[in-house]
N, CA, C and O of each residue as an XYZ file, in Angstrom:
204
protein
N       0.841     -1.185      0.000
C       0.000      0.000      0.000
C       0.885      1.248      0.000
O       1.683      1.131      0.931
N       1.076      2.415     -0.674
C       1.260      3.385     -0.944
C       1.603      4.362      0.386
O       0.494      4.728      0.774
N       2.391      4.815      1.059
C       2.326      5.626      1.719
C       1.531      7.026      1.710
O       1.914      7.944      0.985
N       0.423      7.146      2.536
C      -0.659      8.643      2.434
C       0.397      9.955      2.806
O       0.984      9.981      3.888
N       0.551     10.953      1.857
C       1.415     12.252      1.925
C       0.717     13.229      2.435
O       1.168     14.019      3.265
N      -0.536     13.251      1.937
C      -1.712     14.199      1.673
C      -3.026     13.508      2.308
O      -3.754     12.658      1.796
N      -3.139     14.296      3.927
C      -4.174     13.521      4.349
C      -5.384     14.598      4.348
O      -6.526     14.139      4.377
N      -5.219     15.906      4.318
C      -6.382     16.447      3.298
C      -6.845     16.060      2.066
O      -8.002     15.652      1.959
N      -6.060     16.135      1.055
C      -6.702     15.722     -0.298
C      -6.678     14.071     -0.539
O      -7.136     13.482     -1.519
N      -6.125     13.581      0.432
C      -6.089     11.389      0.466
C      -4.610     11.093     -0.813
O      -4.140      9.961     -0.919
N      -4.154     12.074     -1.518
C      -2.544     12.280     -2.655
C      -1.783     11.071     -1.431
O      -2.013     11.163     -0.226
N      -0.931     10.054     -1.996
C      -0.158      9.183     -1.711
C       1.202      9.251     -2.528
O       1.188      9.731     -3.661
N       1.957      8.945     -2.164
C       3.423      9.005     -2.928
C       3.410      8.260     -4.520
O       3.971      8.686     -5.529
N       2.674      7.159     -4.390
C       2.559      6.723     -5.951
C       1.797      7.948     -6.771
O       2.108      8.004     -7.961
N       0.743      9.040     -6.259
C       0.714      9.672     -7.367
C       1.441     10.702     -7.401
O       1.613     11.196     -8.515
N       1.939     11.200     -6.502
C       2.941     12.378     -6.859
C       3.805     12.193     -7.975
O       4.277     13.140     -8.605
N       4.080     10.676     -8.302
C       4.822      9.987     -9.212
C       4.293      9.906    -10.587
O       4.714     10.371    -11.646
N       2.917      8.959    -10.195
C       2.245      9.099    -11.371
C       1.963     10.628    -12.125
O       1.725     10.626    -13.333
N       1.989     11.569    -11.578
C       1.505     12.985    -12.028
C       3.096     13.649    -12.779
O       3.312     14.016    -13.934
N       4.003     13.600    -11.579
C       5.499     14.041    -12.763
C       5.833     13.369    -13.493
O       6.834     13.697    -14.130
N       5.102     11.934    -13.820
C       5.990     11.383    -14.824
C       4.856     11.852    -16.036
O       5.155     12.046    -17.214
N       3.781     11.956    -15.571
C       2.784     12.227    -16.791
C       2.891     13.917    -17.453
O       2.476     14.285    -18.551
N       3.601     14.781    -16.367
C       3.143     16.136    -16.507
C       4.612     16.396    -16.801
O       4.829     16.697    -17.975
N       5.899     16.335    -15.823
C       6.969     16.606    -16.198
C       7.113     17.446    -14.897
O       8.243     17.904    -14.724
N       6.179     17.737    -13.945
C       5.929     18.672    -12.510
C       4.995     17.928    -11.791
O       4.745     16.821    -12.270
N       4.340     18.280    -10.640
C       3.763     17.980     -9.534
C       2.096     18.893     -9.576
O       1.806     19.821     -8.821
N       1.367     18.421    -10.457
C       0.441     19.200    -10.325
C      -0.536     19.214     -9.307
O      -1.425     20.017     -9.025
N      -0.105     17.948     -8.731
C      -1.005     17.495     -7.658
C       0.129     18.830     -6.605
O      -0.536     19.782     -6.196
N       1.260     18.854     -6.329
C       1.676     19.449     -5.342
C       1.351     21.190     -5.371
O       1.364     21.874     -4.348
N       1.027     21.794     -6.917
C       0.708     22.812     -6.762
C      -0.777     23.341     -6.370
O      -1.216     24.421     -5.975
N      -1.435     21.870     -6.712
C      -3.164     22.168     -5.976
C      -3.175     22.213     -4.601
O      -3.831     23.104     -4.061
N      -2.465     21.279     -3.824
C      -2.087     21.642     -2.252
C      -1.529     22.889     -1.899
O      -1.891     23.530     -0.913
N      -0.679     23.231     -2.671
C      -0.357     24.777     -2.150
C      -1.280     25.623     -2.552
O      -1.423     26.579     -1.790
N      -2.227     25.604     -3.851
C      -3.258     26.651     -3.937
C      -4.633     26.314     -2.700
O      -5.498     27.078     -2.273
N      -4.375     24.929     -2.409
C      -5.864     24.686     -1.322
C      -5.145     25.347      0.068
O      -6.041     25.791      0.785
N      -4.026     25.515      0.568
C      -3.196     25.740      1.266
C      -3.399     27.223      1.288
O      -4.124     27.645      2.189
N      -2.896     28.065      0.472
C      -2.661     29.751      0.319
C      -4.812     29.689      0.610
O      -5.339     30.621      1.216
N      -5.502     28.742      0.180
C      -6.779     29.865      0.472
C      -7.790     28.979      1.610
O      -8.978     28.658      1.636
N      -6.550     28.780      2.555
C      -6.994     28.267      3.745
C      -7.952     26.789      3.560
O      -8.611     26.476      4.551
N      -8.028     26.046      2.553
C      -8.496     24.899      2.762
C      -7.719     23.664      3.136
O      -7.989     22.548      2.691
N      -6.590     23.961      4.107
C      -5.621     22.567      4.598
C      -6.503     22.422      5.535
O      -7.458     23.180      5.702
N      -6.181     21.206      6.369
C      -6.884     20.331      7.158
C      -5.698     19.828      7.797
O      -6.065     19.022      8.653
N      -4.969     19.888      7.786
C      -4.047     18.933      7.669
C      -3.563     18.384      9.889
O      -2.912     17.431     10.317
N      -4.262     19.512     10.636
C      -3.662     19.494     11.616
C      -5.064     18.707     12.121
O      -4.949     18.267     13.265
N      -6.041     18.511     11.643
C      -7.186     17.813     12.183
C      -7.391     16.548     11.622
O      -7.956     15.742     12.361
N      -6.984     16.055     10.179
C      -6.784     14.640      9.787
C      -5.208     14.268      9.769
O      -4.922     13.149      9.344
N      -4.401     14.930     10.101
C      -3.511     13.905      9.654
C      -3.196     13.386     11.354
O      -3.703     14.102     12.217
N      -2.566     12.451     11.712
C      -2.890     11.772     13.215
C      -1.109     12.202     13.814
O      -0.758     11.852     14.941
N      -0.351     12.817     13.069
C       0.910     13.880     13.492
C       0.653     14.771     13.985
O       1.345     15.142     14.933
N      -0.622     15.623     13.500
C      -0.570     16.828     13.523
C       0.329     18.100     12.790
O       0.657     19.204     13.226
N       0.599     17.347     11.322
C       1.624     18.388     10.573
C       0.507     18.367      9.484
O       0.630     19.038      8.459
């Protein structure tokens, strides 16, 4: 099973992969930073770290 990166959006390390090898960049990583800049992270209430 895939390690979970992204426990707001459920993004796992296989697609960060799947997406640069398809795109040539991380498009998945720039939608986290745009859900990020307009306050839709979650990240301190689902992820079970607290990061």
């Amino acid at each position: 099973m895939a390690r979970l990166i992204c426990y707001c959006f459920g993004h796992t390390e296989d697609d960060l992969r799947r997406d640069v090898l398809q795109h040539g960049r991380s498009l998945i990583m720039e939608h986290i930073v745009s859900e990020k800049k307009d306050g839709r992270c979650r990240c301190a209430e689902k992820n079970p770290s607290g990061r």
